[in-house]
C-alpha positions in Angstrom: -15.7 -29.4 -100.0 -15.8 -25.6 -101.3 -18.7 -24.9 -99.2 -16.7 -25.9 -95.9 -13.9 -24.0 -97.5 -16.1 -20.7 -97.3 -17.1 -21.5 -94.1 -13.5 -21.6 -92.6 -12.9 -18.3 -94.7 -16.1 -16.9 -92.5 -14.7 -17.8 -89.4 -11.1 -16.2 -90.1 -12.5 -13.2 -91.5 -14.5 -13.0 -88.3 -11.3 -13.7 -85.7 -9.3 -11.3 -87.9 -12.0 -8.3 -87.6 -12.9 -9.6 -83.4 -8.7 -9.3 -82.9 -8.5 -6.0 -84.9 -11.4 -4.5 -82.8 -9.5 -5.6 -79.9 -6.7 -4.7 -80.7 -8.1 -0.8 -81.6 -9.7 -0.7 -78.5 -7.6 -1.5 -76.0 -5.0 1.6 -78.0 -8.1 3.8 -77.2 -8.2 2.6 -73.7 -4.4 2.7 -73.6 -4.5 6.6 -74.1 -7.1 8.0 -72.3 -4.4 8.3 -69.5 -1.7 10.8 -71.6 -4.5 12.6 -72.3 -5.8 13.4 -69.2 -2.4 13.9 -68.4 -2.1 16.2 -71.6 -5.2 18.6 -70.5 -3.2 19.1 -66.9 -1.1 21.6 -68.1 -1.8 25.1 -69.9 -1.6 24.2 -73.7 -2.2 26.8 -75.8 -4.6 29.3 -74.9 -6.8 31.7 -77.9 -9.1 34.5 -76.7 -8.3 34.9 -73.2 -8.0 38.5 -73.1 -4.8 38.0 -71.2 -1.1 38.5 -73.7 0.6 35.2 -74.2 3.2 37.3 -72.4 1.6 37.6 -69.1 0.1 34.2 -69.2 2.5 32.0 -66.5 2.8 28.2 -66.7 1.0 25.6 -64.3 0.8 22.3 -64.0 -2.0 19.7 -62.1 -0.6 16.5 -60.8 -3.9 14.6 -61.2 -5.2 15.8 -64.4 -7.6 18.5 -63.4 -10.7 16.7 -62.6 -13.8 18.7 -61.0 -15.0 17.7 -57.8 -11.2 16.0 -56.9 -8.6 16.6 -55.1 -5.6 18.1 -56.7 -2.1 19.4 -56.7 -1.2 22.7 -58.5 2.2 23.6 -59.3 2.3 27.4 -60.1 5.2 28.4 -61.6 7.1 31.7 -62.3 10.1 31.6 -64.7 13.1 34.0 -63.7 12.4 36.0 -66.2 9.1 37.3 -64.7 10.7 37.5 -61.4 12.5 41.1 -61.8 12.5 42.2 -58.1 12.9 40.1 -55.2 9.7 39.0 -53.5 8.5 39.1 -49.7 4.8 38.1 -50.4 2.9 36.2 -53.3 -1.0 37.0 -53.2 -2.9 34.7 -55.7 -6.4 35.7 -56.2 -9.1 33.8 -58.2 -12.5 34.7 -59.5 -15.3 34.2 -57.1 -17.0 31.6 -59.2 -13.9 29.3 -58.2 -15.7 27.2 -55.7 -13.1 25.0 -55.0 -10.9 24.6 -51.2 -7.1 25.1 -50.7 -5.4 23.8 -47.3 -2.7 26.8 -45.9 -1.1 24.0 -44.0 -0.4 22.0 -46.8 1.6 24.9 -49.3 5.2 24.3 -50.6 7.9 27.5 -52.4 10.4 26.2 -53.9 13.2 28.4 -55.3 15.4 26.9 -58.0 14.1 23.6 -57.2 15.2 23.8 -53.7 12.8 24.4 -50.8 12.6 27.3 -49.1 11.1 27.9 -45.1 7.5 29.7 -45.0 6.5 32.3 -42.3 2.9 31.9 -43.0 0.7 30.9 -45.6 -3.5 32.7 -45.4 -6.2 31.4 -47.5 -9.2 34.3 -47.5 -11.6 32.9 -48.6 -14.2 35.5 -48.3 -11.7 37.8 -50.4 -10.6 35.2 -53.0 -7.1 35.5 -51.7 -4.2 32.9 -51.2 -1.2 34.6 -49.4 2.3 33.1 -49.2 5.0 34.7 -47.0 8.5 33.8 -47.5 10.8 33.7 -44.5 13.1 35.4 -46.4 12.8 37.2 -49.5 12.7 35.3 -52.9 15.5 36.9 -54.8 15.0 38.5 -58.4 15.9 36.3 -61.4 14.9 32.9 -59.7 12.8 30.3 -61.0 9.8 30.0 -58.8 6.8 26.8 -58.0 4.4 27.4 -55.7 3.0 24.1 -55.1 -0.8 24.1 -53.1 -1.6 20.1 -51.9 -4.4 18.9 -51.0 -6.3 21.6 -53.3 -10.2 20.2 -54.2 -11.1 21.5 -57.6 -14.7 23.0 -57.9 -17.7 20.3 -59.1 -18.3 22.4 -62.2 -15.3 23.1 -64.9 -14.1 25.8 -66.5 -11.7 28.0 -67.0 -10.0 30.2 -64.1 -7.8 32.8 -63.9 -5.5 32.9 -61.4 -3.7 36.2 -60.8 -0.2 36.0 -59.5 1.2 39.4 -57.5 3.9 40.4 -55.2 5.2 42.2 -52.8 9.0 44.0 -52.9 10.6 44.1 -49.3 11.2 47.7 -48.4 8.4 48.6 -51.1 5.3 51.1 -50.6 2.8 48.0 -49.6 1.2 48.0 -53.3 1.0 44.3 -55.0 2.5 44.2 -58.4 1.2 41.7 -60.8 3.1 39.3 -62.2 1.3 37.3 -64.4 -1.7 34.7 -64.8 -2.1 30.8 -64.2 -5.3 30.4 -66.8 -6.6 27.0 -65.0 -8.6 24.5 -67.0 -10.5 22.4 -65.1 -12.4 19.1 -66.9 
């Protein structure tokens, strides 16, 4: 009698560890998607070389994957945005070896969408170029959203430079500020 006692004891120990183990597992499984989702934005950055002030806020819809395709959403707070803009230039480091699509770029102003005149992608220069039909006025919040972007096979860390042009203005870009892009 006691020894099938202990032997019932063995067995529940054994389901109650086998359910625990489970049970710890599938949490782990459970949050691998929040934090992929987590590393898709900027998080806090140490020893870029660039001042937290300049640095400008992004986000990647599908987590920042290399070799994938991926939406960024650049955005420019209205605090950065002191003059009105008639151009955005993005340039990126050469080692980004990643594609954009012109055809498939998006400016929203204040959350509301606003018409292109022409979007260039140079890539021998390094260049994305994103004219406004009309100027984006000063002290506006700003998302420039690139679809259809396919991130480079090899990750790392990019800086993306954000400048601009003033209408009326001697034709010198002024820089904004810089989307530091992690890519997994």
């Amino acid at each position: 009698m006691l020894l099938k006692g202990c032997s019932m004891y063995r067995v529940a120990a054994s389901v109650v560890r086998s359910t625990t183990s489970v049970a710890i597992a599938g949490c782990l499984l459970a949050s691998l998607p929040l934090v992929a989702r987590a590393q898709s934005n900027p998080g806090f950055t140490i020893f870029s070389g660039v001042e937290p002030k300049n640095q400008l806020n992004y986000h990647l819809d599908f987590g920042g994957n290399s070799g994938s395709w991926d939406r960024y959403r650049l955005r420019i707070k209205k605090d950065k945005m002191k003059v009105a803009v008639a151009q955005f230039a993005i340039d990126y480091p050469t080692y980004f070896k990643g594609q954009f699509d012109p055809n498939d770029v998006e400016l929203r102003v204040n959350d509301k969408k606003v018409a292109l005149q022409e979007v260039k992608w140079e890539k021998e220069n390094n260049v994305i170029e994103v004219f406004p039909q009309e100027p984006v006025p000063a002290a506006t919040n700003v998302e420039l959203i690139l679809s259809n972007v396919k991130n480079p096979n090899t990750g790392g860390m990019f800086y993306f430079n954000c400048n601009v042009l003033s209408p009326g203005d001697v034709p010198l870009l002024r820089t904004l500020g810089t989307w530091i892009i992690g890519i997994q």
